[in-house]
N, C-alpha and C positions, 0 to 999 in steps of 0.2 A: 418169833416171826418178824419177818421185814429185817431192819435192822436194829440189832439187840442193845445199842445207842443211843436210836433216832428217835426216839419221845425225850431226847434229854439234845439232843442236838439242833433239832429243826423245830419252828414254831408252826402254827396250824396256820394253811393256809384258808383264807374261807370262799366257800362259793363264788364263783362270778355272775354276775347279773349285769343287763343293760340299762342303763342309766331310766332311770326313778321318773324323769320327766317325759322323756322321751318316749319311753317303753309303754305309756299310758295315751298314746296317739294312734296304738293299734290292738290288736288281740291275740300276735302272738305270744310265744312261751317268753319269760323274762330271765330265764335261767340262762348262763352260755357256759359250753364245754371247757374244762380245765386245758393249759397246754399237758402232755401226757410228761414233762421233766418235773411242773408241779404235784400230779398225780404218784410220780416216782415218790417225793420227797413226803407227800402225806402217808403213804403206803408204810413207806421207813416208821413213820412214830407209832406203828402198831408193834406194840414190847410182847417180848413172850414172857406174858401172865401168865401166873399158875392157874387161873380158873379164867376163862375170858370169858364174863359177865355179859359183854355184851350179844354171845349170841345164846342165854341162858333166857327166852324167854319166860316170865314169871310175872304174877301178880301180886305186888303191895301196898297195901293199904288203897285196895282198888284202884291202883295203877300200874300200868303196863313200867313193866322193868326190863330190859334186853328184847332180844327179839324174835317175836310168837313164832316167826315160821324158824328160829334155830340154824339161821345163816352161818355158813361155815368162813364167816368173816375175817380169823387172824389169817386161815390156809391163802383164798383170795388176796388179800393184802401180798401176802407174801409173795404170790404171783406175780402181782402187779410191781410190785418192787424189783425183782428178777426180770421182768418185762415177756413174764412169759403168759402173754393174753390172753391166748385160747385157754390153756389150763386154768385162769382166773375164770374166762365165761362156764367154763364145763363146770365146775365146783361152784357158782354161782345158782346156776339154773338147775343143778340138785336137789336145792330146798324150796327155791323160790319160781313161779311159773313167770311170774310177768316182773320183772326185775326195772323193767322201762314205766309202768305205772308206779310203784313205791319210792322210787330212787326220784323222780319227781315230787311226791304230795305228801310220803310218808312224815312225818314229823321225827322219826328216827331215837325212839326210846333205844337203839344200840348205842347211840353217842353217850343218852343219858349215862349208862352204865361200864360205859368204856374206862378200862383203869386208870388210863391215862389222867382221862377225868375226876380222879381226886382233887389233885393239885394243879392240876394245868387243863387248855384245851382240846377239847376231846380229838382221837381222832374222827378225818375229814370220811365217817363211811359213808355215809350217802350218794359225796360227789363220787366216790369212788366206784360204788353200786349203779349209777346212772351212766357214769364214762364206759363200765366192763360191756355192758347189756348194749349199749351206743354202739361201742364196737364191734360187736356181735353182728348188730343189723349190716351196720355199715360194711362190714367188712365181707358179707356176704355168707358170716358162718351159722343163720340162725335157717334154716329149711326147715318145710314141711318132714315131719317122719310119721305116716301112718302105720299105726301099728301091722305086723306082720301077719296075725290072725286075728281073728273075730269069735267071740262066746257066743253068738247068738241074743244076747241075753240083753235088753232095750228098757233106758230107762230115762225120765222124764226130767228135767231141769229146769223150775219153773223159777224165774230172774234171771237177768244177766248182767247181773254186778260181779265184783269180784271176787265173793262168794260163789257163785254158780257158774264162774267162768271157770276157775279154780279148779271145784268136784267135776266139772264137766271135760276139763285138759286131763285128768288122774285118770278120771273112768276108762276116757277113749283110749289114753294107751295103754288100761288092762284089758282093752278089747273088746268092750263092750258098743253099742250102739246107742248115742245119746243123742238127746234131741231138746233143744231148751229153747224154752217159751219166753218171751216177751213180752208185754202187752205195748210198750214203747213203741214208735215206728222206727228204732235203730237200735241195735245191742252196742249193753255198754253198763245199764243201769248209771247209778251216779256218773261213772265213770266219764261216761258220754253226757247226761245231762244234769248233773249237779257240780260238777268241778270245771271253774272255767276254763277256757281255753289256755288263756295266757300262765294256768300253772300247767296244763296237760294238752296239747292240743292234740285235736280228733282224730290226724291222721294215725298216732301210735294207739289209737285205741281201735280202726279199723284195722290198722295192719294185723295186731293180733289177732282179731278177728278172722280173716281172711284168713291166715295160716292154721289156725282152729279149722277152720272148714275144711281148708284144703289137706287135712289130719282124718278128717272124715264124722267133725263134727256138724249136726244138721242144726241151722237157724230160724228160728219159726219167729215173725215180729209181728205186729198186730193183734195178736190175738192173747187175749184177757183171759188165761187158763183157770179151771176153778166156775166159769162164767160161759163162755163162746164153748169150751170145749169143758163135762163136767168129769167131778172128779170121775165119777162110776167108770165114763169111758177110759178115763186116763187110766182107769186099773185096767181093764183088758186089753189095754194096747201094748201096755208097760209093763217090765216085772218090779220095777221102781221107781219109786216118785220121790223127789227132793224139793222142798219146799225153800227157796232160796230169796224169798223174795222182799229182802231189807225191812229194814223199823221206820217206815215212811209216817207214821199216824203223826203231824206235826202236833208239837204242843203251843197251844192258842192262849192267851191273856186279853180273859174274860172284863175288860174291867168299862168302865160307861166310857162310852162315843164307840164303842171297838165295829160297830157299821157303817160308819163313816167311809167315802169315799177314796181310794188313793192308801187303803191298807191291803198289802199284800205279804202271805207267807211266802218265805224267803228263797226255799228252793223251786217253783212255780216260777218267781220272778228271774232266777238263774238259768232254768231249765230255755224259757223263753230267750232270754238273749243266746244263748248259745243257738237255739232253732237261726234265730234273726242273721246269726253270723255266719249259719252253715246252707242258710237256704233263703236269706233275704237280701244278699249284698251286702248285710253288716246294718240295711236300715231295723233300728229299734221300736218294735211295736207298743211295749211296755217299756216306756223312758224315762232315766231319769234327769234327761236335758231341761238344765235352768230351776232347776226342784231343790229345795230345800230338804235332805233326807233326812230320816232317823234310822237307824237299824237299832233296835233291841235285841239283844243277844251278845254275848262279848266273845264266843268260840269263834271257830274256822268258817263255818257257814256265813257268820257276821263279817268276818275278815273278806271275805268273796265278793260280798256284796257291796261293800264299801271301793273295793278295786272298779267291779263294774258300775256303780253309780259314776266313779271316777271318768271312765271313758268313755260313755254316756253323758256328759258335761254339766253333773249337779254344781248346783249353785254352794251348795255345803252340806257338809256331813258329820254328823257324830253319830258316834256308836256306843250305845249303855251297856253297862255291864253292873250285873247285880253284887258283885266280888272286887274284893278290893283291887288297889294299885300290886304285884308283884315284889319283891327285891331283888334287887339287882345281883345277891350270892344267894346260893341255899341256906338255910336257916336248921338247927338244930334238929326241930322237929322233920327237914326234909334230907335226911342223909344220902351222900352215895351207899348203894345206886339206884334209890328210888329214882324214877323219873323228875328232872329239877327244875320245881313248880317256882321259872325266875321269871324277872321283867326281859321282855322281847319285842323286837320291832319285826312283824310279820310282815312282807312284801306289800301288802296292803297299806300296812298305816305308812310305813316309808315314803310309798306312793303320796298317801294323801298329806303327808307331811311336807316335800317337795311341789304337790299344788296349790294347795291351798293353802300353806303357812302353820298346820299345825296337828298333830295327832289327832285323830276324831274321839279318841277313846273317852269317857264317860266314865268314872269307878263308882261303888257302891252307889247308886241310882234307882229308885222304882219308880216305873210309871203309874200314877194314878189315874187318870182320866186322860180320853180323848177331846180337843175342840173340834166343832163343825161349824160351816157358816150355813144359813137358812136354806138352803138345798142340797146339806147333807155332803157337803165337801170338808176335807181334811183342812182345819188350819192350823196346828199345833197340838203338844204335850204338855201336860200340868207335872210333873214330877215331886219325887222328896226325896232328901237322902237318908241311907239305911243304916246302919252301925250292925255288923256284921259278929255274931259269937260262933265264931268258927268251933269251939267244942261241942256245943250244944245244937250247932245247922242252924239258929235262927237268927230273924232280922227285924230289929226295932226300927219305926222310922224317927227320925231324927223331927220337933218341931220346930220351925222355924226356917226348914231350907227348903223350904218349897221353891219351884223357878218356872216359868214356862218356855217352851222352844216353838220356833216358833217352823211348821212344817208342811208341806204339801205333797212327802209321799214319806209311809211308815214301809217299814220291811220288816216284819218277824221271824226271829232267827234266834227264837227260845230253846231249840233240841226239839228231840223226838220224844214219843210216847209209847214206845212199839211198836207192833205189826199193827196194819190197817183190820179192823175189825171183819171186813169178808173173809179174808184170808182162813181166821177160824170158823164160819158159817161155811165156806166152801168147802172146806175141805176135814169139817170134821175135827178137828186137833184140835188138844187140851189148849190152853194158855196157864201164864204164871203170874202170878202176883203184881208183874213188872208187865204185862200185856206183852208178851212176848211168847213164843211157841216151848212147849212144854216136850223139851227132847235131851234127856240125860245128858249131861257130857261123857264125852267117852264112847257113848254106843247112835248118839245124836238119832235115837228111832222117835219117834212120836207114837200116841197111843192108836193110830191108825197102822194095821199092819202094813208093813211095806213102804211107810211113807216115811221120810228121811226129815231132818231142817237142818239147815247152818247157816253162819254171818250173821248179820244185825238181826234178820226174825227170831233168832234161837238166841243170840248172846245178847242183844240189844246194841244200842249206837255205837260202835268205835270207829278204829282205825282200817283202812282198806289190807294194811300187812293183818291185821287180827282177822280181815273176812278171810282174805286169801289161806291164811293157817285152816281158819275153819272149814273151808272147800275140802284141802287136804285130806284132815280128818275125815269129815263127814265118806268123802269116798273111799276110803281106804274098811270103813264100819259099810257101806254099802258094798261094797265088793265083796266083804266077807259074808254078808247074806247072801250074795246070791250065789257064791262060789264054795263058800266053808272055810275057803284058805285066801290070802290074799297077798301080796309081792308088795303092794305098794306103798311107799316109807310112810 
């Protein structure tokens, strides 16, 4: 594929982005489009491997390896390389619905596994998957196509993340009537109000939306399915229900002061600034202007909030993280093509590296207690550090490194805990061990006839390409109930 050469000829080119300083004075996207001679030249270093790994998605050692939704990446490349576009979008948008959400936020375990990626760097798919789908809009070749016929046959999609955007784009072009619930006041789920702007902004996530509709999907927002509307109804309206609706339960750290004023979970205080940006003139009602932050948590959620405290104009930021510092190579124990657990400057710390003079990040850290002043305001962290037995999961604290910081807004950005607890009061369905919704792989039914899950309520927290796969599925086992036979990949 590409040019059977060019991984020994051309070096990887890497994303472009707008300047670090700059780009943090407002809230658009920070990504900017490749010229399409360097998209030629990244195209070329995709080699014709005997097995291309990277669109083999698979799980090891409970990590994502290649890619869940099974992107027909070297064929793409190859297009791109020949410059022949369209054929790159049409083989694109085969596997994948929303090519413009992933190609932005995905973290891109195809790279991980990319062959290239033994000994050099990986190929550039991401920028490549963003530029095709970019094209696409731009160029005018992405239209509504409402399916031809209709089954009759009406069924319910309760969230609208990209999980249930997903099974809900599958259904309707097998021709069914969907109808997906929200209880948000905008569809989008995360999409819309957990991912900031500046990595996604909202306009491509109305667009697809709009084009969903205008396909002849129906959007219900407002309303708290399960709850406003119950399930019992939802069975005689519907001949299926899909329970789509993410692993929101945040996990909290119980530890003294934790009611203190000025502590907020992480995606709350996200969700809000994006409201502020799309519907207050960008004024911040929850700010972190002249605030001393801490974010706990050292994943992507952490990584967000750090960006946003940034434009919002904190006084300083660190971000803990309970797991050590990275290595700069993969380590024995992390081979290709495991996903490669290295050190990285996420767009965030870059950012806050460029303002503030230095990475916020925090390594093996636990917080022990919160300080308050006499009316219950935040005024810093007691901490310790941890010494980490990676074989065995646990973590001694270390005596003698206690520190305090000193803070007047916390953000927690620990993970998730599963589905939110009503979800299984409402609607009946088992849970698993992980509080998460009890729906086989493979047939994705729950012990409620008729009623479907997938994405983060069924698999628990990942990645948006992992919801998006699960959509897939999930409707492709929903079609087959209601049909016997079903078309859809």
């Amino acid at each position: 594929m590409g040019k059977s050469t060019g991984f020994m000829e051309y070096e990887r080119i890497p994303a472009r982005v707008r300047d670090p300083k700059k780009r943090t004075r407002d809230w658009n996207e920070y990504s900017l489009p490749l010229p399409e001679k360097d998209l030629t030249i990244q195209a070329a270093r995709c080699m014709d491997c005997g097995v291309p790994f990277c669109s083999v998605g698979m799980e090891i050692k409970n990590g994502v390896s290649g890619c869940p939704l099974n992107n027909l990446i070297p064929e793409w490349n190859d297009a791109v390389y020949r410059g022949e576009w369209e054929e790159a979008l049409q083989l694109l948008l085969k596997t994948n619905n929303f090519p413009e959400f992933t190609g932005r936020v995905c973290p891109a375990p195809c790279e991980g596994a990319c062959t290239v990626a033994i000994s050099e760097p990986a190929v550039g798919i991401k920028s490549i998957e963003k530029e095709i789908i970019d094209y696409g809009f731009r160029s005018g070749l992405i239209k509504p196509e409402p399916p031809l016929k209709r089954t009759g046959k009406r069924i319910a999609i309760i969230g609208s993340g990209p999980a249930g955007l997903a099974c809900a784009d599958q259904l309707n072009k097998a021709g069914h009537y969907v109808t997906v619930f929200e209880k948000s006041d905008r569809i989008g789920g995360l999409l819309m109000y957990g991912i900031p702007t500046m990595k996604l902004e909202k306009e491509s996530v109305t667009r697809r939306v709009n084009l969903m509709a205008a396909e002849g999907v129906e959007f219900v927002t407002g309303v708290n399915a399960g709850v406003d509307i119950k399930m019992a109804d939802l069975k005689q309206e519907f001949d299926a229900i899909v329970l789509a609706t993410g692993a929101s339960k945040a996990r909290d750290v119980n530890i003294e002061g934790r009611d203190a004023t000025g502590i907020h979970f992480a995606v709350p205080y996200l969700t809000q600034s994006i409201k502020d940006n799309l519907e207050n003139e960008g004024k911040q009602t929850l700010s972190a202007k002249g605030k001393k932050v801490v974010i706990i948590g050292g994943g992507d959620t952490g990584a967000d909030c750090v960006a946003t405290a940034l434009r919002q104009g904190a006084s300083s930021i660190h971000q803990f993280g309970h797991r050590g510092k990275l290595p700069e190579l993969r380590t024995n124990q992390n081979p290709w093509p495991e996903y490669p657990h290295i050190f990285q400057m996420d767009y965030a710390h870059v950012e806050a590296e460029a303002v503030l003079g230095a990475d916020p990040r925090e390594y093996l850290i636990s917080t022990v207690a919160f300080e308050k002043d006499q009316d219950g305001r935040l005024t810093g962290l007691h901490t310790i550090q941890v010494d980490h037995d990676i074989e065995n999961h646990k973590y001694t604290e270390i005596p003698g490194t206690e520190r305090f910081f000193e803070a007047d807004m916390v953000l927690i950005a620990a993970g998730f805990a599963g589905a939110t607890d009503d979800i299984f009061t409402n609607f009946n369905v088992a849970k698993t061990n992980r509080h998460t919704i009890d729906a086989a792989k493979g047939f994705y039914r729950t012990n409620e006839e008729a009623v479907f899950a997938c994405g983060d309520a069924r698999y628990g927290q990942s990645l948006v390409v992992t919801a998006i796969a699960e959509g897939r599925e999930a409707a492709r086992e929903v079609d087959f109930y209601l049909m016997d036979e079903t078309f859809l990949p």
